[in-house]
C-alpha positions in Angstrom: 0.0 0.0 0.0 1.0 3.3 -0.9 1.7 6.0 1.9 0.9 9.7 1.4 3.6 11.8 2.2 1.3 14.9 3.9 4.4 17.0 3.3 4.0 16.6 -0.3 0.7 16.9 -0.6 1.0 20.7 1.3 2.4 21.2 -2.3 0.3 19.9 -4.4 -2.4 21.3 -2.5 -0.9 25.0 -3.1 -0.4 24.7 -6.5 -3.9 23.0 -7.5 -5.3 26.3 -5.3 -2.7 28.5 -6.8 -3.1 27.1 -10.6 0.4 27.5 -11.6 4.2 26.8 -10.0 5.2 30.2 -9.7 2.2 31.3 -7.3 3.1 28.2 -5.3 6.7 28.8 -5.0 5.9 32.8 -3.5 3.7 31.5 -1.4 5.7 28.9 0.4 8.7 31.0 0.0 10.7 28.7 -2.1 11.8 28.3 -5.5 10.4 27.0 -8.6 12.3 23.7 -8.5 11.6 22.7 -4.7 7.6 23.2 -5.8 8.6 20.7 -9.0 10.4 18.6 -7.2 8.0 17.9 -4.1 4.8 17.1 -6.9 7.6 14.7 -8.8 8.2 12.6 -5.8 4.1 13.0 -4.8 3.4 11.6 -7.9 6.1 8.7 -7.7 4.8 7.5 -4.8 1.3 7.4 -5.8 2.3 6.3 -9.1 -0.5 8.8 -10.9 -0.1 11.9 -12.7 -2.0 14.9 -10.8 -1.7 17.5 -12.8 -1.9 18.5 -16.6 0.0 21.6 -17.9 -1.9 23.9 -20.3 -1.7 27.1 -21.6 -3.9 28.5 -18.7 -1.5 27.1 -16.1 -1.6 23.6 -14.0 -4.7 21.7 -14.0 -5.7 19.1 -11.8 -5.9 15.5 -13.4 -9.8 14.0 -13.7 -8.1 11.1 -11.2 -6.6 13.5 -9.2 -9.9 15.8 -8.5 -11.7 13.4 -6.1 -8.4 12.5 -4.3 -7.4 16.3 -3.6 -11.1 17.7 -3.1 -10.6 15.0 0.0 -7.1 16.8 0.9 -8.3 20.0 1.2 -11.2 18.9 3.3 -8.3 16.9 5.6 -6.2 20.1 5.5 -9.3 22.5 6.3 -10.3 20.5 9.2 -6.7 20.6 10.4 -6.8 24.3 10.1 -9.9 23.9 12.4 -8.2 22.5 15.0 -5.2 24.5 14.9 -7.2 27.7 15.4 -9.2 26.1 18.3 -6.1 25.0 20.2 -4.6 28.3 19.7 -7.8 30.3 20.8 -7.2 28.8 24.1 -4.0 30.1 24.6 -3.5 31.7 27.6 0.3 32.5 28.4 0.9 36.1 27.2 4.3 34.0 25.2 5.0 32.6 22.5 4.9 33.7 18.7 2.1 36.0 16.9 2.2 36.7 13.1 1.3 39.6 12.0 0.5 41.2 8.7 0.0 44.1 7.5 1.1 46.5 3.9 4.1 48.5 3.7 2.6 51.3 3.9 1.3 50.9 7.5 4.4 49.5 8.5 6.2 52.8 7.5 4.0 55.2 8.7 2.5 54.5 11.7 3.2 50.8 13.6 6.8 50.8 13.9 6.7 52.5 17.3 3.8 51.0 18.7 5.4 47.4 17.8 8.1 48.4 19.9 6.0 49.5 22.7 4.0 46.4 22.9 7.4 44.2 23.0 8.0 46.1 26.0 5.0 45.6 27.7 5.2 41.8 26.1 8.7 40.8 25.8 7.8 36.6 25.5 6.1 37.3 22.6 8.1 37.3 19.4 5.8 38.9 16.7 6.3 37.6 13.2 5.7 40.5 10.7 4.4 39.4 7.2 4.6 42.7 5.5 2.6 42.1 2.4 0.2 44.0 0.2 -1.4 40.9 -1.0 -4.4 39.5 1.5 -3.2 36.7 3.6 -5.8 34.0 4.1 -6.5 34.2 8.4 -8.7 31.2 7.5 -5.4 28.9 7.0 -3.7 30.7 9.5 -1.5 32.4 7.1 -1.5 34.8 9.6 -2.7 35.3 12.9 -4.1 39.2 13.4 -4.4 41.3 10.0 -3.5 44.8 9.9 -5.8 46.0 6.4 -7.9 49.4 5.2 -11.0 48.1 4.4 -14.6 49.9 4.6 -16.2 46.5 5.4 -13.9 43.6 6.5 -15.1 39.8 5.5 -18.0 38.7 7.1 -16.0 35.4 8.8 -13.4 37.7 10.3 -13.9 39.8 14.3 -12.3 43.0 14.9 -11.8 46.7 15.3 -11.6 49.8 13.6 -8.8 51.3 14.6 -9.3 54.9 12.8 -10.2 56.4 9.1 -7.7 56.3 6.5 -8.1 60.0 4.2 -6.4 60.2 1.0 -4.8 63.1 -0.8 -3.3 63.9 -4.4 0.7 65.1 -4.1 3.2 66.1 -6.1 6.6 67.5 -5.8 6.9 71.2 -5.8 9.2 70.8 -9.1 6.4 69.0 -11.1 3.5 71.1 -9.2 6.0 74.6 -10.7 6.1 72.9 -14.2 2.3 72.0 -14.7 1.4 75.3 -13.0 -1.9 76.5 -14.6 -3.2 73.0 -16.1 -6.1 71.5 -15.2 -5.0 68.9 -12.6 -6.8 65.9 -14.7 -4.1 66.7 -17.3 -1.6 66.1 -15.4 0.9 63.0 -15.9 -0.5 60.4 -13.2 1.3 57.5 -11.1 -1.5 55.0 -11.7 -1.8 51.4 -10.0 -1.4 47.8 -11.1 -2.2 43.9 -9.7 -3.7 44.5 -5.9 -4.5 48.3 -5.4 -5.9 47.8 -8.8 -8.9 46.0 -7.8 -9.4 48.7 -4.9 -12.2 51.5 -4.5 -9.0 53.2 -5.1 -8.3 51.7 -8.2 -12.1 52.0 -9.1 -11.9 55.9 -8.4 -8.6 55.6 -9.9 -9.9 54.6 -13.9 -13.1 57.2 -13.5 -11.4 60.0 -13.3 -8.3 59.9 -14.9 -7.8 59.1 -18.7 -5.5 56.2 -18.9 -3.4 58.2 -21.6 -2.5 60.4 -18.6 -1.1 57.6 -17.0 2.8 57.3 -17.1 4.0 54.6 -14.2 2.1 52.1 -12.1 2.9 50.9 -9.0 1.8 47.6 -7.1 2.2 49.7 -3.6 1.5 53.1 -2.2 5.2 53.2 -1.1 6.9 52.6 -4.6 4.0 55.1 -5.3 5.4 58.0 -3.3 8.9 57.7 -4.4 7.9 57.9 -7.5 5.8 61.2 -7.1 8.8 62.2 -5.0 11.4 61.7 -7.6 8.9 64.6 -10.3 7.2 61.7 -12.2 4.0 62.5 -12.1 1.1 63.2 -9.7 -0.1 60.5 -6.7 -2.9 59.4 -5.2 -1.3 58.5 -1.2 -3.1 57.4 1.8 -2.3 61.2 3.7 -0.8 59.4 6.6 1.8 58.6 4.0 2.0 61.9 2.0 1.7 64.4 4.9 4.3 62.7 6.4 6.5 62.7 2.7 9.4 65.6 3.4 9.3 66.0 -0.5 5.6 66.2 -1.4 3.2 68.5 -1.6 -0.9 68.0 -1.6 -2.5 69.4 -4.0 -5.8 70.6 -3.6 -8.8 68.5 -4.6 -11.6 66.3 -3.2 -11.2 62.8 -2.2 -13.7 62.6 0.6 -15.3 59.5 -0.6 -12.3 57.4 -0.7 -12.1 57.7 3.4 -11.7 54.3 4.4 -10.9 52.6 7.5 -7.9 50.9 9.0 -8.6 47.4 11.2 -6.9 44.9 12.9 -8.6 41.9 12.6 -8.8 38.6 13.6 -10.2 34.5 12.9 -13.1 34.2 16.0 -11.1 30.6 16.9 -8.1 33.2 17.8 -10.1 35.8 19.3 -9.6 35.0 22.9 -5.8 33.7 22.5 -4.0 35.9 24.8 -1.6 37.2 22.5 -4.1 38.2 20.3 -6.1 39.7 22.4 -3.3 41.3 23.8 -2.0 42.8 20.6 -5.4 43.9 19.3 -6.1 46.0 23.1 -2.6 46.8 22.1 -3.5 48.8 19.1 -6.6 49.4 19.8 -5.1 51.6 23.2 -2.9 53.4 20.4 -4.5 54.3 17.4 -8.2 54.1 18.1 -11.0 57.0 18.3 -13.9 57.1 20.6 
């Protein structure tokens, strides 16, 4: 009888979700060939081929469907457990990842990190600093730092505060498109993630995509590049205020107020560390 290697099948389970090799390898933070290697000696030792390579990406085999549809439930009901045993937690030690986007982590919770690892110096906090939305579900993550008007339904938390926007520029570019209508301006546009954003939504209703001469998968690589004269940006203000370089120019993006959370699976919500890190924050950088 053939034995599953479950280590193997994490693998194959991440690239049938994931739908191609590369997607798998970023997410388990390895390379191509360890993600082609582990499915090779999966499919060895089950003697069967799982998947089919097309033109759209990996495809699971019609043998391999009812075997891995079984996996995932295995590997969902794991996840189950793991969140339950860790929602019972009580010692304030331990580990507790964290993730959040660059731009949060620059601007505002590098010193109140600090201050809870002095007030909790047996918990080591592992800081996932991502723009891409980890999955608290699978326990990618523990607590989620995101903006977000409305946070997914499954997920418990706290709005910390709102999160305005502004347009900036440098004073150099703002001197040389003085007197031009701000909409024909050269614009720092978005791609991938912020994209598919309100942001990005506002984004491709108001400015014509010929105007657009960069784009940027986070507000970060954003500023710099307002900073550096290429064209205008639309920044979170906590971000641009904050910019030594940039300017705000005046107009209206009232409706793009948003809010920032920390958030939470319900299993973890009465972990102590969790609960100590989102009192934490809350304590910081919440409004009545």
């Amino acid at each position: 009888m053939q034995h599953i290697n479950w280590d193997n099948l994490r693998y194959v389970l991440v690239v049938a979700n994931r739908g191609s090799i590369a997607a798998a390898a970023r997410e388990l933070n390895v390379n191509r060939t360890t993600v082609l290697r582990r499915i090779s000696q999966f499919q060895e030792n089950l003697n069967c081929r799982i998947f089919d390579r097309g033109s759209n990406g990996y495809a699971l085999t019609p043998e391999a469907e009812k075997m891995i549809d079984a996996a995932r439930e295995v590997e969902s009901t794991l996840f189950d457990m793991q969140r339950q045993i860790a929602g019972h937690e009580l010692k304030l030690e331990g580990e507790l990842r964290v993730t959040t986007t660059d731009t949060f982590m620059l601007s505002v919770l590098g010193p109140h990190l600090a201050s809870f690892q002095q007030q909790h110096p047996h918990i080591v906090v592992d800081l996932v600093v991502t723009n891409s939305i980890l999955d608290l579900n699978r326990r990618d993550a523990d607590v989620a730092i995101r903006p977000t008007p409305h946070p997914e339904p499954d997920l418990v938390g706290r709005r910390l505060c709102d999160v305005e926007f502004g347009i900036y520029a440098s004073p150099e570019f703002a001197a040389d498109g003085a007197g031009v209508d701000i909409l024909e301006h050269r614009w720092i546009g978005f791609v991938d993630s912020l994209h598919a954003t309100p942001l990005g939504t506002w984004f491709d209703r108001s400015i014509d995509r010929s105007k657009v001469c960069l784009r940027c998968d986070s507000f970060v690589s954003v500023m710099v590049a307002a900073e550096s004269g290429i064209g205008l940006a639309l920044l979170p203000r906590l971000l641009g205020d904050a910019s030594r370089v940039l300017r705000r120019v005046e107009m209206s993006t009232a409706e793009l107020t948003t809010g920032l959370w920390v958030l939470t699976h319900p299993d973890l919500a009465r972990s102590a560390r969790v609960n100590a890190f989102v009192e934490h924050l809350s304590a910081a950088l919440g409004r009545p």
